[in-house]
C-alpha positions in Angstrom: 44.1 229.0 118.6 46.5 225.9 118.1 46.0 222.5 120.3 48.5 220.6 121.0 48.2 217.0 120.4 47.8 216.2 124.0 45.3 218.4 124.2 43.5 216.4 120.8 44.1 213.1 123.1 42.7 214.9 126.0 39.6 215.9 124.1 38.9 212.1 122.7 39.5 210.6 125.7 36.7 212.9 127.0 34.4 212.9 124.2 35.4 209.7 122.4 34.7 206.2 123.2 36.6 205.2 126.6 37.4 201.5 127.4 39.2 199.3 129.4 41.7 197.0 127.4 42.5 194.1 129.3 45.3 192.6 127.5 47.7 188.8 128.3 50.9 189.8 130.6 53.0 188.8 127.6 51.4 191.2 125.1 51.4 194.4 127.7 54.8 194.3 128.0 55.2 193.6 124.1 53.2 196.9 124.0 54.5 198.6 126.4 58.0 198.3 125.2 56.8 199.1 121.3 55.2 202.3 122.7 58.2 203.5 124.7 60.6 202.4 121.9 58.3 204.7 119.5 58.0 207.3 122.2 54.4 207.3 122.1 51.6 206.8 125.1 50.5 203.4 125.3 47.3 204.9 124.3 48.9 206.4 121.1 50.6 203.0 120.1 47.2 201.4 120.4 44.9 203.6 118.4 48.0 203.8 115.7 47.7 199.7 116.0 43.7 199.8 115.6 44.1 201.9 112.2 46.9 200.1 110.8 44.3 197.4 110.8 41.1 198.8 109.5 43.6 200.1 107.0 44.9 197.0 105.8 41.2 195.0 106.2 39.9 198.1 103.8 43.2 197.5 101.5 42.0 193.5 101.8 38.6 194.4 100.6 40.0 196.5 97.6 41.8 193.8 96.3 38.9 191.5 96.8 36.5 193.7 94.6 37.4 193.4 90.8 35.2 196.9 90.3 37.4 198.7 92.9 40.9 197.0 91.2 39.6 198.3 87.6 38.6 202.0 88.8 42.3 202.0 90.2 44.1 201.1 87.0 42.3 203.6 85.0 43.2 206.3 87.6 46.7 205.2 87.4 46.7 205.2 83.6 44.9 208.7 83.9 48.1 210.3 86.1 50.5 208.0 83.4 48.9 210.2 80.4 49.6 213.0 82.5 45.3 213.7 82.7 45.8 214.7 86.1 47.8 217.8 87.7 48.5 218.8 91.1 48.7 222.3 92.4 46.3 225.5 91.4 49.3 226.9 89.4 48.8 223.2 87.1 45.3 223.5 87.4 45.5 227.4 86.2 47.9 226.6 83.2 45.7 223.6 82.3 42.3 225.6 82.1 44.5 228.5 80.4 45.3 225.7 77.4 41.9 224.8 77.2 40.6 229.1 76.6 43.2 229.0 74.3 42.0 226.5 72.2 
């Protein structure tokens, strides 16, 4: 059975936290007119907004945490050497190479 995404927005709003977002004149219409630009629901545009957010507070925290940084440039050296593959048919060859030797 496929949803559509209304029906996913549907189902949150039931389930999910519901709220009352009581926002400056200015910054509804600001939204308002971002959302219709984007063709998304005001709801959309806002949730899209909230993760944007967390995502770039999580991205600020990364960069804050030397550990985090260092585990990053070895897993970007590690796809450079070419120690990572993408796709069962690399993963297949690569475990093939290993049998063989």
């Amino acid at each position: 059975m496929e949803l559509s995404a209304n029906h996913y927005d549907d189902l949150y709003y039931h389930f999910g936290m519901a709220m009352t977002l009581r926002l400056p004149a200015e910054l509804d219409d600001d939204l308002r007119a971002a959302a219709e630009e984007d063709r998304r629901s005001v709801h959309q545009t806002v949730v899209l907004a909230i993760e944007l957010f967390l995502a770039a507070r999580e991205t600020a925290q990364v960069k804050a945490d030397p550990e985090a940084l260092r585990a990053l440039a070895e897993a970007r050296q590690a796809v450079r050497d070419g120690d990572v593959v993408y796709g069962t048919e690399a993963v297949r060859g690569l475990l093939r190479g290993r049998r063989a030797s």
